[in-house]
MDAnalysis code that builds the backbone (N, CA, C; Angstrom):
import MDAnalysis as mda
import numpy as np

u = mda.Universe.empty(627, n_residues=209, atom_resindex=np.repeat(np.arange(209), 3), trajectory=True)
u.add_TopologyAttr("name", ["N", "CA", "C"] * 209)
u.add_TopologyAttr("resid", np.arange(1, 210))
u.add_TopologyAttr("resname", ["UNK", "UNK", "UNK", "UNK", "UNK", "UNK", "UNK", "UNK", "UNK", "UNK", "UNK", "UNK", "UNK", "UNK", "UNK", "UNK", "UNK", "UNK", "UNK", "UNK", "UNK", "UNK", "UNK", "UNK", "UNK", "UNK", "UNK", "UNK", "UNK", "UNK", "UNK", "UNK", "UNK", "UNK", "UNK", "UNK", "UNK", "UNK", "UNK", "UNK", "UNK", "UNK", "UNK", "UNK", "UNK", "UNK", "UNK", "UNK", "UNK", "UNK", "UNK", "UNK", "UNK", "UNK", "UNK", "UNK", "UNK", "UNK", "UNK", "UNK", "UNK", "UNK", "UNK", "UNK", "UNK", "UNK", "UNK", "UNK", "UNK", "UNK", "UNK", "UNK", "UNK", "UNK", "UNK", "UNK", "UNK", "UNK", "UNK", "UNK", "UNK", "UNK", "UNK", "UNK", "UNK", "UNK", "UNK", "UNK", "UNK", "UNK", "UNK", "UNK", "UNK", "UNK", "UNK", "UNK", "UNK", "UNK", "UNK", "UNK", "UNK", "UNK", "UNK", "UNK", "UNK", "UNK", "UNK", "UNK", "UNK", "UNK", "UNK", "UNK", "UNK", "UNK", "UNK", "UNK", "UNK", "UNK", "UNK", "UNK", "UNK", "UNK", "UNK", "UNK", "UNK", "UNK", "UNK", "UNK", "UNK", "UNK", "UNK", "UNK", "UNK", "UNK", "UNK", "UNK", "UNK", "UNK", "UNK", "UNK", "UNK", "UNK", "UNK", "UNK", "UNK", "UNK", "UNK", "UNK", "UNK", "UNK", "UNK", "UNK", "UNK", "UNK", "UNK", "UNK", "UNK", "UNK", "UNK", "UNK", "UNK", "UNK", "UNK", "UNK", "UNK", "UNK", "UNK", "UNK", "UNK", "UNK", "UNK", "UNK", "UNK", "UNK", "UNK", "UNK", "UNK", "UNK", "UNK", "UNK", "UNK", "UNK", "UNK", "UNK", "UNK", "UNK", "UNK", "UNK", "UNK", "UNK", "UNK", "UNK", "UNK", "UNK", "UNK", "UNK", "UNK", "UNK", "UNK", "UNK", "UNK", "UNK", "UNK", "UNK", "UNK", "UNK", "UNK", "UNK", "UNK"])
u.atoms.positions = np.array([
    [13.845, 65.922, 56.711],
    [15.002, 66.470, 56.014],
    [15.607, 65.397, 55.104],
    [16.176, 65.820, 53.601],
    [15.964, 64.690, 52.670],
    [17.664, 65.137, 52.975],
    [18.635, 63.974, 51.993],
    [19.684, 63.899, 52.644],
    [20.626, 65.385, 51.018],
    [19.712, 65.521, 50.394],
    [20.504, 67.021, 50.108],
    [20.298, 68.567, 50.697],
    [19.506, 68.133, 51.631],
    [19.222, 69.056, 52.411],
    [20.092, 68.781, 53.829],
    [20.497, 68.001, 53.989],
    [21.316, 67.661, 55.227],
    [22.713, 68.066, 54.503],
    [23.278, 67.833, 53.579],
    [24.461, 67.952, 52.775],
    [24.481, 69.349, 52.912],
    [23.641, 70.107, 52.422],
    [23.753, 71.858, 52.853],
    [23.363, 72.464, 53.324],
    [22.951, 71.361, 54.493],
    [22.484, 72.442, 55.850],
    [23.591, 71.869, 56.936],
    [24.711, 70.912, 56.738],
    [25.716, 70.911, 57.616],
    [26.797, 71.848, 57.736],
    [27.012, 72.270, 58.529],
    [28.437, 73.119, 58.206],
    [29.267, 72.814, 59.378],
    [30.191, 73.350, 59.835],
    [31.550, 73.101, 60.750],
    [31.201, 74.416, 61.662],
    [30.250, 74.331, 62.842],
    [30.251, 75.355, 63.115],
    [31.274, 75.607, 64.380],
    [31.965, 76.979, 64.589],
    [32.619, 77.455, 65.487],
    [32.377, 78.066, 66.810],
    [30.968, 78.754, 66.733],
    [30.898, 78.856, 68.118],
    [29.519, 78.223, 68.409],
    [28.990, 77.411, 69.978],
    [28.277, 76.544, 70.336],
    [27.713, 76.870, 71.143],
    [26.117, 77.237, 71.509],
    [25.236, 77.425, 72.767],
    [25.817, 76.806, 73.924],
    [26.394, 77.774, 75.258],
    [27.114, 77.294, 76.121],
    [25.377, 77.314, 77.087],
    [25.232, 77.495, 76.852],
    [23.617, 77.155, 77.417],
    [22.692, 75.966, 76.928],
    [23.058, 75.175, 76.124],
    [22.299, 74.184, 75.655],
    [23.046, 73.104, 75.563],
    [22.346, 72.259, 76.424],
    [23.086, 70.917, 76.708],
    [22.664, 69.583, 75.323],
    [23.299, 68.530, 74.999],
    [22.928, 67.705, 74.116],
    [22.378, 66.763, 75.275],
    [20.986, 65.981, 75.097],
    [20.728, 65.081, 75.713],
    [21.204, 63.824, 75.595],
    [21.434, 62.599, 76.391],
    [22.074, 61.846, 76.260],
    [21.483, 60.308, 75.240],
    [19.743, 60.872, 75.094],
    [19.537, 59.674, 73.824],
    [19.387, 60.467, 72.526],
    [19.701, 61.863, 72.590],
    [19.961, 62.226, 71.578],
    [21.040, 61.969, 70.819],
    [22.028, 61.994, 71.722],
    [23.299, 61.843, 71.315],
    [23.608, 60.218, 70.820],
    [23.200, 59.389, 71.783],
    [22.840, 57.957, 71.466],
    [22.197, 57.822, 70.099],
    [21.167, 58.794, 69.653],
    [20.703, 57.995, 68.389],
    [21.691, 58.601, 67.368],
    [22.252, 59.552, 67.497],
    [23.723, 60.100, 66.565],
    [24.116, 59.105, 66.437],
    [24.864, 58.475, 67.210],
    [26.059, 57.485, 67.099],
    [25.259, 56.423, 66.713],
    [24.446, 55.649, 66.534],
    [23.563, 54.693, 66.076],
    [22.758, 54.716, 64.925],
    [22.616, 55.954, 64.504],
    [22.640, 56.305, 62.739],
    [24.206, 56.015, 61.853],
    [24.837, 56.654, 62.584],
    [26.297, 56.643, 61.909],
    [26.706, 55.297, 62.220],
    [26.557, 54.255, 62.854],
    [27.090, 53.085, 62.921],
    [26.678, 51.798, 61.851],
    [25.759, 52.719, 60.924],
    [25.214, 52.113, 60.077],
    [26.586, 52.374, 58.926],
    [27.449, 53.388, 59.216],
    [28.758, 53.312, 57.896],
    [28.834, 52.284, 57.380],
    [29.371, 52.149, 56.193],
    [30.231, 50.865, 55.419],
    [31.526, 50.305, 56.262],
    [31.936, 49.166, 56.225],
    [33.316, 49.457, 56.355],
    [33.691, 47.802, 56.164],
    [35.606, 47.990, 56.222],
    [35.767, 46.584, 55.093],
    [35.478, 45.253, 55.779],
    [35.124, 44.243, 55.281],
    [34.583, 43.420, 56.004],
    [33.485, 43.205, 57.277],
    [32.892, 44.556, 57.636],
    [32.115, 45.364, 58.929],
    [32.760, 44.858, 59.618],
    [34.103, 44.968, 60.107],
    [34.752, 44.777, 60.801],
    [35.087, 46.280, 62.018],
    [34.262, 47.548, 61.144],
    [33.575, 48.554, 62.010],
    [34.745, 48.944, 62.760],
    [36.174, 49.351, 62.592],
    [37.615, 49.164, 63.556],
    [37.204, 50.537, 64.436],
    [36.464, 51.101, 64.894],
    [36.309, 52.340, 65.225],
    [35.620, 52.467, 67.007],
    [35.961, 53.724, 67.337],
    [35.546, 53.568, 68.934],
    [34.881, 55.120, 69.174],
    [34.651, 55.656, 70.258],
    [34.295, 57.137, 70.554],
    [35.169, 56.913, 71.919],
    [35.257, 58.243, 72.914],
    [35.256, 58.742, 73.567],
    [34.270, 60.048, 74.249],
    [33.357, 60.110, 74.824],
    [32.627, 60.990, 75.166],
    [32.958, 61.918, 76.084],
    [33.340, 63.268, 75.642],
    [33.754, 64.201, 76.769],
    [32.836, 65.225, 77.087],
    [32.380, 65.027, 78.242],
    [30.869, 66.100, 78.373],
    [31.623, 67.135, 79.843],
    [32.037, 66.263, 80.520],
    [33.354, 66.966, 81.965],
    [33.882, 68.635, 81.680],
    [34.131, 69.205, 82.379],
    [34.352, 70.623, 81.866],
    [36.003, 70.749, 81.889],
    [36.363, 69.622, 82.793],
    [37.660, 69.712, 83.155],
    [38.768, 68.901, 82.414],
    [37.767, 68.047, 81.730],
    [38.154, 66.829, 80.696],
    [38.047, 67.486, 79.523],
    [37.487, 68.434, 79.269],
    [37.338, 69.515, 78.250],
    [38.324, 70.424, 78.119],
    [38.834, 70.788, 79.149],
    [39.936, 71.929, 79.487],
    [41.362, 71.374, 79.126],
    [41.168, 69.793, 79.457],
    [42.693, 69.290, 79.346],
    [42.881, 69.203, 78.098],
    [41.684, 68.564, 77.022],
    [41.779, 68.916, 75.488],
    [42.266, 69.956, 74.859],
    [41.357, 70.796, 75.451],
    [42.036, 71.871, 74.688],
    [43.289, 72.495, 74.553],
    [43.797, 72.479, 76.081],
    [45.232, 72.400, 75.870],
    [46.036, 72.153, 74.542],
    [45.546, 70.712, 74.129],
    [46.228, 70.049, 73.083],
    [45.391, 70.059, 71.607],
    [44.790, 71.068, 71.820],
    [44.370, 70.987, 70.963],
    [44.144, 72.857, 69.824],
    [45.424, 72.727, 70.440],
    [45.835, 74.448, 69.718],
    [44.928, 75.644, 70.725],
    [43.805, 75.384, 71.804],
    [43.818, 76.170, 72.286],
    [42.274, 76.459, 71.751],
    [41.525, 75.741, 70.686],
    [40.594, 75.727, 70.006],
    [39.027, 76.136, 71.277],
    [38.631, 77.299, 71.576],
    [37.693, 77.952, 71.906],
    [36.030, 76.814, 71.911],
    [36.152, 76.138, 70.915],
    [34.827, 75.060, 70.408],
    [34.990, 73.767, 71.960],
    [36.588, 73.463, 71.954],
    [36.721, 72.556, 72.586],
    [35.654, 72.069, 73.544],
    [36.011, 73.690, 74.504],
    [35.359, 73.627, 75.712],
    [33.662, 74.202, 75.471],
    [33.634, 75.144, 74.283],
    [32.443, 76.108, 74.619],
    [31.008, 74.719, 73.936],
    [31.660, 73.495, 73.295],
    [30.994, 72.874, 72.705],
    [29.997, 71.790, 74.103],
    [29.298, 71.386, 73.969],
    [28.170, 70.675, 75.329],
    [29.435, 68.822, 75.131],
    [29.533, 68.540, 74.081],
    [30.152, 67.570, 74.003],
    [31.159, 67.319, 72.618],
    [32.447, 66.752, 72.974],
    [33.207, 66.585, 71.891],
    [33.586, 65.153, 72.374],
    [33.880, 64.604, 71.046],
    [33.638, 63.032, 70.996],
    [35.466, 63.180, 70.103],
    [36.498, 61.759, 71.214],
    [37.483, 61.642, 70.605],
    [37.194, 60.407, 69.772],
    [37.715, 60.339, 68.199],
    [37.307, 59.935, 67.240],
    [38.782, 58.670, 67.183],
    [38.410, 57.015, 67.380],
    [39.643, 56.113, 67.322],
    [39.245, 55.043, 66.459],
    [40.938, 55.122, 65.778],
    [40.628, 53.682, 64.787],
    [41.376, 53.435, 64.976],
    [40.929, 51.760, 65.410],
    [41.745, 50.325, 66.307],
    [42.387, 49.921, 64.711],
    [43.917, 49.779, 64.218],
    [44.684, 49.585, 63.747],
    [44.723, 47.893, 63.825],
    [44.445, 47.110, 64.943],
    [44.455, 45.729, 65.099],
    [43.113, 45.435, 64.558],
    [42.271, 46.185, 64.343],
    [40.992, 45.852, 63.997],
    [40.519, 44.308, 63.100],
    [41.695, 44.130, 62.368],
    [41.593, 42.917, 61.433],
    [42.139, 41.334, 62.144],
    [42.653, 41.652, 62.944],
    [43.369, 40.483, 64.064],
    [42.463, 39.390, 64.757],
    [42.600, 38.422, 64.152],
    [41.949, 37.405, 64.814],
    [42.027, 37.735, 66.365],
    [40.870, 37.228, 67.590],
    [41.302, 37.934, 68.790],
    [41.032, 39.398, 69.321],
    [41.054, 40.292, 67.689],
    [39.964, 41.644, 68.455],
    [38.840, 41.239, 68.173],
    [38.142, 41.844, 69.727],
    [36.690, 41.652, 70.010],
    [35.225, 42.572, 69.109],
    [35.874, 42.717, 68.290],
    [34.866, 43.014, 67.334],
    [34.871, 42.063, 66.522],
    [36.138, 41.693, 65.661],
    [36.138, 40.885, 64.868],
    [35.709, 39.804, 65.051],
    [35.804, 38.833, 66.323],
    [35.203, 37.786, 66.728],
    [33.551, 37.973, 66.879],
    [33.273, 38.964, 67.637],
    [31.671, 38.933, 67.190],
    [31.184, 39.063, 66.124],
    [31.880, 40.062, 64.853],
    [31.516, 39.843, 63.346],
    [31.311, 38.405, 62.469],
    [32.492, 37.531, 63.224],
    [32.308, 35.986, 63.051],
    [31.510, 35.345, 63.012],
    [31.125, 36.081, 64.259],
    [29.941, 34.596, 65.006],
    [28.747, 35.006, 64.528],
    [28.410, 36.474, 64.170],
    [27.028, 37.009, 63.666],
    [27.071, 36.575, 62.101],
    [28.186, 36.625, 61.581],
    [28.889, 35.940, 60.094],
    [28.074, 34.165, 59.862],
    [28.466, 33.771, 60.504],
    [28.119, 32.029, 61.063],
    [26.870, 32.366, 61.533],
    [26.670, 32.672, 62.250],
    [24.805, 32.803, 62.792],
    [24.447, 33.041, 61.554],
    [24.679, 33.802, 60.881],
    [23.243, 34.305, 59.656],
    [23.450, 33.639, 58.427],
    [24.474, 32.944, 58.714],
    [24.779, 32.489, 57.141],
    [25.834, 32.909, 56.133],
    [26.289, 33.609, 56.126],
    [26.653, 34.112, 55.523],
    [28.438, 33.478, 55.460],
    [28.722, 33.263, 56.639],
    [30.053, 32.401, 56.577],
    [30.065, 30.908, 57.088],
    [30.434, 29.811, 56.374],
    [30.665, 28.777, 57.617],
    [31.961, 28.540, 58.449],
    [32.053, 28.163, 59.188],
    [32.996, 27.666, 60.343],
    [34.878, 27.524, 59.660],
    [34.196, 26.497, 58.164],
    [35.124, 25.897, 57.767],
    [36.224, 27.262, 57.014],
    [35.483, 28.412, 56.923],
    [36.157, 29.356, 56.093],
    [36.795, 30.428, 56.945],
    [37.291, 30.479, 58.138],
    [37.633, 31.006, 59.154],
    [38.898, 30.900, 58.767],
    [39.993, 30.070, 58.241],
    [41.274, 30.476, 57.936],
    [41.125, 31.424, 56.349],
    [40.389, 31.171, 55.703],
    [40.335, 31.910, 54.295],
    [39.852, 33.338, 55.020],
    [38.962, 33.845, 55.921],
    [38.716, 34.907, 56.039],
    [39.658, 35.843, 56.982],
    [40.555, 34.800, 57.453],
    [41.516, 35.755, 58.866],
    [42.502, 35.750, 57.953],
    [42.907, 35.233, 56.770],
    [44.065, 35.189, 55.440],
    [43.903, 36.542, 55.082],
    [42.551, 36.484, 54.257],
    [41.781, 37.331, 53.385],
    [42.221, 39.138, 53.637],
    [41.558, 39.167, 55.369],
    [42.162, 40.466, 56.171],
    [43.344, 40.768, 56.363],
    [44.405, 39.409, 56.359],
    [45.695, 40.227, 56.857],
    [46.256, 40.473, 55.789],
    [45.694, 39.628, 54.368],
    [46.479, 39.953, 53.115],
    [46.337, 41.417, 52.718],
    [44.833, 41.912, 53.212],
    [44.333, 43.146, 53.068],
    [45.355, 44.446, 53.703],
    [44.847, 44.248, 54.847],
    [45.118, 45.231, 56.513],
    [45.776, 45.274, 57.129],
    [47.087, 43.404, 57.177],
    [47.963, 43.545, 57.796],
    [48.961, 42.964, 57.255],
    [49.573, 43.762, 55.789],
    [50.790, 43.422, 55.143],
    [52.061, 44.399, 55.252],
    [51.559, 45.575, 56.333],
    [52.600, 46.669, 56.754],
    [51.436, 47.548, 57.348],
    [52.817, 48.107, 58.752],
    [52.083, 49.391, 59.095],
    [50.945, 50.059, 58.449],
    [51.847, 50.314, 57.284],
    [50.853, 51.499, 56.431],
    [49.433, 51.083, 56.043],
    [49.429, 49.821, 56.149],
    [47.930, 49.249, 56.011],
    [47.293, 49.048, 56.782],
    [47.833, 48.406, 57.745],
    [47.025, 49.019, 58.554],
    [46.390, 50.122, 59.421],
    [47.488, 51.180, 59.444],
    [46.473, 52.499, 59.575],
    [45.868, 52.758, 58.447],
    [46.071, 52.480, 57.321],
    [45.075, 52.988, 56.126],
    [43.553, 52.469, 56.486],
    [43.743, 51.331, 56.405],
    [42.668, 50.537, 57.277],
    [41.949, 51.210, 58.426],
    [42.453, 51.238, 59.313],
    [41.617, 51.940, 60.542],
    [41.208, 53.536, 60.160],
    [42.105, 54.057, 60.042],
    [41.522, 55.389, 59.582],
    [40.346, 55.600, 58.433],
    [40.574, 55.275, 57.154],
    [39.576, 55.068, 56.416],
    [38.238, 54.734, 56.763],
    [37.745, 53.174, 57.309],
    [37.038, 53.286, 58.096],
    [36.160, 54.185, 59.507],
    [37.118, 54.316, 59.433],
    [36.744, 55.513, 61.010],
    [36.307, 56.615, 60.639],
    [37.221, 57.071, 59.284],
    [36.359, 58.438, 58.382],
    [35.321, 58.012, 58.074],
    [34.609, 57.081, 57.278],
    [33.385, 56.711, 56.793],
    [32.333, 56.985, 58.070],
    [32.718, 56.568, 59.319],
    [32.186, 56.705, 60.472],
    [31.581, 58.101, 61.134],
    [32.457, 58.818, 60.932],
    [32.883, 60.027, 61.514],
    [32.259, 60.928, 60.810],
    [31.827, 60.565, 59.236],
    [31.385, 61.780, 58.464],
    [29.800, 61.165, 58.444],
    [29.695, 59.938, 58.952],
    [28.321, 59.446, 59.565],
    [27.693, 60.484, 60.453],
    [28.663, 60.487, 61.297],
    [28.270, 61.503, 62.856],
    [27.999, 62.452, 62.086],
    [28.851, 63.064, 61.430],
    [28.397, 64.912, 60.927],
    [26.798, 64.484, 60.539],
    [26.544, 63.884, 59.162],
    [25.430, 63.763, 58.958],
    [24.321, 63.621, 59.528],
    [24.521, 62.619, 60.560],
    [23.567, 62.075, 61.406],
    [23.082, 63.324, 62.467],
    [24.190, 63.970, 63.076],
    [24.021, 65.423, 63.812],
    [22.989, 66.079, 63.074],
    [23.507, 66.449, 61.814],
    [22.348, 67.194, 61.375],
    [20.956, 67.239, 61.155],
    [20.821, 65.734, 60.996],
    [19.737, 64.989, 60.088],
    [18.700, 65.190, 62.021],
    [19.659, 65.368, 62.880],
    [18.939, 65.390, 64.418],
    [18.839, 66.934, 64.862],
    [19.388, 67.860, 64.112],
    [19.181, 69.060, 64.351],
    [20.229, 69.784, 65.184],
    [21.452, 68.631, 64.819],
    [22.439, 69.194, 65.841],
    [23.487, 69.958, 65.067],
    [24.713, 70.643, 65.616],
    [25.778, 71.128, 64.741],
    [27.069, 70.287, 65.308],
    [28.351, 70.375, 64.616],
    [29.044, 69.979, 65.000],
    [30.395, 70.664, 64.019],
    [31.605, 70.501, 64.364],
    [33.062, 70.807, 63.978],
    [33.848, 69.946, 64.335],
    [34.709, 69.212, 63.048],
    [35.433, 68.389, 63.447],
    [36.606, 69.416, 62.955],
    [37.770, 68.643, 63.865],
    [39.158, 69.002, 64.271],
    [40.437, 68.341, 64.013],
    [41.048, 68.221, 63.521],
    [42.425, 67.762, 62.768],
    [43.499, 68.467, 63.737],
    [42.977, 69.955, 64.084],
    [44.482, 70.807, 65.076],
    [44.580, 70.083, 66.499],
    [45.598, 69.159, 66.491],
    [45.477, 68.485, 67.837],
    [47.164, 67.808, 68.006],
    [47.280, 67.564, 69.052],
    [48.806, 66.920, 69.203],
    [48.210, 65.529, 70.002],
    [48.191, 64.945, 68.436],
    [47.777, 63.522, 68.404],
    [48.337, 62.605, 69.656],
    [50.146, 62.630, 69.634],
    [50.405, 61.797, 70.697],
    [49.927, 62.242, 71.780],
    [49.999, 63.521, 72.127],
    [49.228, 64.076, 73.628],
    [48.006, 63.600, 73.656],
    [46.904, 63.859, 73.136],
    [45.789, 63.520, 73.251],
    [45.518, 62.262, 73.776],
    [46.467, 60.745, 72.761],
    [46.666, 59.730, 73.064],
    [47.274, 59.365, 74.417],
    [48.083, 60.230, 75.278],
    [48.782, 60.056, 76.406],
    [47.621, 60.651, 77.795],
    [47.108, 61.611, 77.250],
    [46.211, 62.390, 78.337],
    [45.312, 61.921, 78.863],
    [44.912, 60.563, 77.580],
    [43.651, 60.100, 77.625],
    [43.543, 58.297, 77.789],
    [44.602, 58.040, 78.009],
    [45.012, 56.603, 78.092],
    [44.217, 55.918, 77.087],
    [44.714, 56.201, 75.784],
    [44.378, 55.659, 74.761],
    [45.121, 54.974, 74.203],
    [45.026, 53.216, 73.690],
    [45.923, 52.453, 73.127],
    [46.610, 53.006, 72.014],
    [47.853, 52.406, 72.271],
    [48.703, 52.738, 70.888],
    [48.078, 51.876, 69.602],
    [47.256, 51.227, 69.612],
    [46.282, 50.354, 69.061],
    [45.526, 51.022, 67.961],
    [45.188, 52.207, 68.917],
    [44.183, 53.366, 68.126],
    [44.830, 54.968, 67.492],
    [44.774, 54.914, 66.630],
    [44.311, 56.386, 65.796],
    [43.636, 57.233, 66.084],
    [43.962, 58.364, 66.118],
    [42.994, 59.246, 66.738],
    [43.151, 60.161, 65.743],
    [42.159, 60.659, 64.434],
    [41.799, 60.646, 62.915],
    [41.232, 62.044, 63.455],
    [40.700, 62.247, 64.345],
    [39.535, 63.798, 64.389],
    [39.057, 63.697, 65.523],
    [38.777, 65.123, 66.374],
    [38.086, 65.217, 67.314],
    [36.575, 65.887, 66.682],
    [35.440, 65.474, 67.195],
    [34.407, 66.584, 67.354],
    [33.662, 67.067, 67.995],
    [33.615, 68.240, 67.507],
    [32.469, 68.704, 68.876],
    [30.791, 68.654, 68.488],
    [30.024, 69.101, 69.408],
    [28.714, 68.580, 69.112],
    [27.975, 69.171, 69.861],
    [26.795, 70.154, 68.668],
    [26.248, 70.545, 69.844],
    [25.306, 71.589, 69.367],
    [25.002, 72.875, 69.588],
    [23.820, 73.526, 69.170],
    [24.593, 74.789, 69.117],
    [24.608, 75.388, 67.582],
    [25.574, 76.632, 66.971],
    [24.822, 77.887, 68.557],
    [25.608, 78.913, 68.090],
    [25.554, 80.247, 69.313],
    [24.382, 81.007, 68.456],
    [23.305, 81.056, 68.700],
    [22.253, 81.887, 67.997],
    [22.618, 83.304, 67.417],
    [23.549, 83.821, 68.414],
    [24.563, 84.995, 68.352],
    [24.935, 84.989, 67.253],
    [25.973, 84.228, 66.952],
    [27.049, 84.365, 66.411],
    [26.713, 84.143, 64.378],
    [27.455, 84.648, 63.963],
    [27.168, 85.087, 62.723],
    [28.101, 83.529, 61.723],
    [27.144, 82.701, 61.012],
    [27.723, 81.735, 60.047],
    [28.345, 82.338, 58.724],
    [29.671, 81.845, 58.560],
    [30.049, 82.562, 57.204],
    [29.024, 81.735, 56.053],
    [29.233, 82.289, 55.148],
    [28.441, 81.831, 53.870],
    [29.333, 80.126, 53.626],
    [28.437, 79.182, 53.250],
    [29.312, 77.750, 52.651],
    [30.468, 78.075, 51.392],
    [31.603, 77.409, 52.168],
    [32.685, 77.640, 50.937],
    [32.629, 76.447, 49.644],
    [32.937, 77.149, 48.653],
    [32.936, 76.418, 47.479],
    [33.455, 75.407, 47.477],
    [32.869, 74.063, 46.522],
    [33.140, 72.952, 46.140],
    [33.565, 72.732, 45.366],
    [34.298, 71.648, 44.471],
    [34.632, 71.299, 43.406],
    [33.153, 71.129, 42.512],
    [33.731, 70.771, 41.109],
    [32.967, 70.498, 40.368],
    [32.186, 68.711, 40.080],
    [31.945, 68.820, 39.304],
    [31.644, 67.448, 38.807],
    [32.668, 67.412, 38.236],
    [33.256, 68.122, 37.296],
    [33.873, 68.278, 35.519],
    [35.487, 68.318, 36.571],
    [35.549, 68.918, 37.243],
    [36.766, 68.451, 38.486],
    [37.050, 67.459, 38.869],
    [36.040, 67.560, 39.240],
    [36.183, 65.745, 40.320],
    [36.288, 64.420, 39.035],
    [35.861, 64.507, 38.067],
    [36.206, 63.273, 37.356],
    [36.974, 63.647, 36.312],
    [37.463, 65.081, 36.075],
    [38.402, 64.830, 34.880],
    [38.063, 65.124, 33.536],
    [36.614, 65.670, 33.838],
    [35.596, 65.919, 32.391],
    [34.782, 64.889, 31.846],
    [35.318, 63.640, 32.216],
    [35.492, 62.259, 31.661],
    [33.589, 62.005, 32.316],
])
């Protein structure tokens, strides 16, 4: 499958084979395609949550408008972007360092220019830094959609959610963002796909220009 064929053969599907389970290196190589995203400095600020539990499923949905996919989906993955992500001291960032210095690419001596560099970036206000984490985490996240597909899977991501709940239910740092839930999993053979809704243009999207 070439990747314009993955582009319109993804869709957001709504209802999910409650009979078909996702295997667990299937799902593994999802998240390991998509971890190939961009992101600023690969500083990668992003996490999952794996909810496969039926009961851990149930409490979601709760908070999550009540959304039918929640539960009927084999697995929904809570979607987090670590906001400290740029902080000297998070443990990503320090291993980005040292793999930075291992390969060359940074020396030792430039460790105050590069922990400058980020906070001038990511941590000059709140707002940057969630811009920061979230952004990233989208690049991530629309990895997963792709990557699902490109594996033959379906998936629906979710925005209807009561973010702080989710964050409280789930003992999730105030650290993290929680940008989208998704679910994941294999559409209802049943169930009828609406037709793909329209896109913008080219002559849209840039203005004519």
């Amino acid at each position: 499958m070439n990747f314009d064929e993955i582009t319109r053969t993804r869709r957001a599907v709504n209802f999910f084979d409650q009979n078909r389970e996702v295997p667990r290196e299937l799902l593994d190589r999802m998240i390991e395609l998509a971890a190939r995203a961009p992101s600023s400095f690969n500083l990668q600020p992003w996490r999952l949550m794996v909810l496969r539990d039926a009961e851990e499923k149930a409490r979601l949905r709760k908070l999550a408008w009540d959304q039918p996919k929640v539960t009927e989906a084999p697995v929904v993955l809570i979607v987090m972007a670590d906001k400290t992500g740029w902080q000297a001291g998070n443990p990503t960032l320090e291993k980005n360092w040292t793999e930075m210095v291992r390969s060359g690419a940074m020396e030792e001596a430039q460790r105050d220019w590069f922990l400058d560099a980020a906070k001038s970036l990511y941590g000059r206000s709140p707002e940057a830094s969630l811009a920061f984490a979230v952004k990233n985490a989208a690049f991530f996240a629309m990895g997963l959609m792709y990557a699902a597909t490109s594996l033959g899977l379906d998936t629906h991501p979710m925005d209807g959610f009561d973010h702080e709940g989710v964050r409280k239910a789930f003992d999730i740092s105030g650290d993290d963002w929680v940008p989208l839930l998704l679910a994941v999993g294999y559409r209802d053979p049943r169930a009828e796909t609406a037709p793909p809704k329209w896109r913008k243009s080219v002559a849209e999207i840039t203005g004519g220009g």
